[in-house]
C-alpha positions in Angstrom: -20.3 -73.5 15.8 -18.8 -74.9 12.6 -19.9 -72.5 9.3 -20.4 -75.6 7.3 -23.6 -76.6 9.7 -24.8 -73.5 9.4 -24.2 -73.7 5.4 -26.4 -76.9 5.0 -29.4 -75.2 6.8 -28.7 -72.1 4.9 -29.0 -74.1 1.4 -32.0 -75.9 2.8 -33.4 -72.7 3.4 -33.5 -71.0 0.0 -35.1 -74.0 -1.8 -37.5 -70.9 -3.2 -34.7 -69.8 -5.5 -33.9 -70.5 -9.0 -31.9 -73.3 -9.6 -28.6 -70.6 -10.9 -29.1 -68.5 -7.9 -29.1 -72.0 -5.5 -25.9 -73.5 -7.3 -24.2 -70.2 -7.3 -24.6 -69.7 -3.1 -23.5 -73.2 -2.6 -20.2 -73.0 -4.8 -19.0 -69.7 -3.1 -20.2 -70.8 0.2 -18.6 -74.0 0.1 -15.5 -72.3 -0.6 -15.9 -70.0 2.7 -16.8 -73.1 4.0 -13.6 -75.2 3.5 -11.8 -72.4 4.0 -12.5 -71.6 7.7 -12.6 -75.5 8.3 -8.7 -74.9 7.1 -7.8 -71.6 8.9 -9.7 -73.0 11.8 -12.3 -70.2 11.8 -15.6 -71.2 13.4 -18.8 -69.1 12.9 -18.5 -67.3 16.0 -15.1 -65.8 14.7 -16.0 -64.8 11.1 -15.6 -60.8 11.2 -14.4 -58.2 8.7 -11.2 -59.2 9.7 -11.9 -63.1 8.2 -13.2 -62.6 5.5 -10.6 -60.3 4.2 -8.2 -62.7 5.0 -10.1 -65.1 3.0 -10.4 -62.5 0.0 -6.8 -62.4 0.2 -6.0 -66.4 0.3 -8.7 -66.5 -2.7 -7.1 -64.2 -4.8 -3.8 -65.4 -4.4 -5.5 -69.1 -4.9 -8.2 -69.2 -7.3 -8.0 -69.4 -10.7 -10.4 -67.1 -12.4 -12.2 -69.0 -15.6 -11.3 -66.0 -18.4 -8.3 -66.9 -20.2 -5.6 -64.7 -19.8 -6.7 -63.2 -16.5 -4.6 -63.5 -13.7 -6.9 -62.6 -10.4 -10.9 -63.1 -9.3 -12.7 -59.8 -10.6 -13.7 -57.1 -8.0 -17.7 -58.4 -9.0 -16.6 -61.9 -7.9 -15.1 -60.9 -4.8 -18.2 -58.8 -4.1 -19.8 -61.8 -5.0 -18.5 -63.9 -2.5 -18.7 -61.1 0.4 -22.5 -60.6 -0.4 -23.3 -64.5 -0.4 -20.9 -64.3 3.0 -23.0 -61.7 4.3 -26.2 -63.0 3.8 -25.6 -66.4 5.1 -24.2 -64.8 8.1 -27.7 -62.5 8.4 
């Protein structure tokens, strides 16, 4: 099954949220999104093993908003791996 199916029922899902919370899943769950449509990762697959390799291509390819700052925080990638997690659940 493609993850970005299982995205859009996921964001139809927590409708009860606050409006920050709801834009905040969608933005770093689109990213994991396009991401396994690019490595060719499909929901079945996504393991520890994924989504450290997606930690890795996002930290070598995101640029973190704060000036100066060369790499997404430790909070952001625990960010994404929480929002991954809880999708996945």
């Amino acid at each position: 099954m493609d993850v970005s199916t299982v995205l859009l029922d996921y964001l139809a899902s927590i409708k009860h949220l606050g409006k920050k919370s709801q834009v905040g899943y969608q933005q770093r769950l689109t990213v994991f999104s396009d991401w396994c449509s690019l490595a060719g990762v499909s929901l079945e697959q996504v393991n520890n093993r994924k989504v450290q390799a997606f930690l890795d291509w996002l930290k070598a390819n995101h640029t973190p908003h704060k000036t100066g700052v060369n790499e997404i925080s430790s909070r952001t990638a625990n960010n994404y791996v929480t929002n991954i997690r809880t999708l996945l659940h």
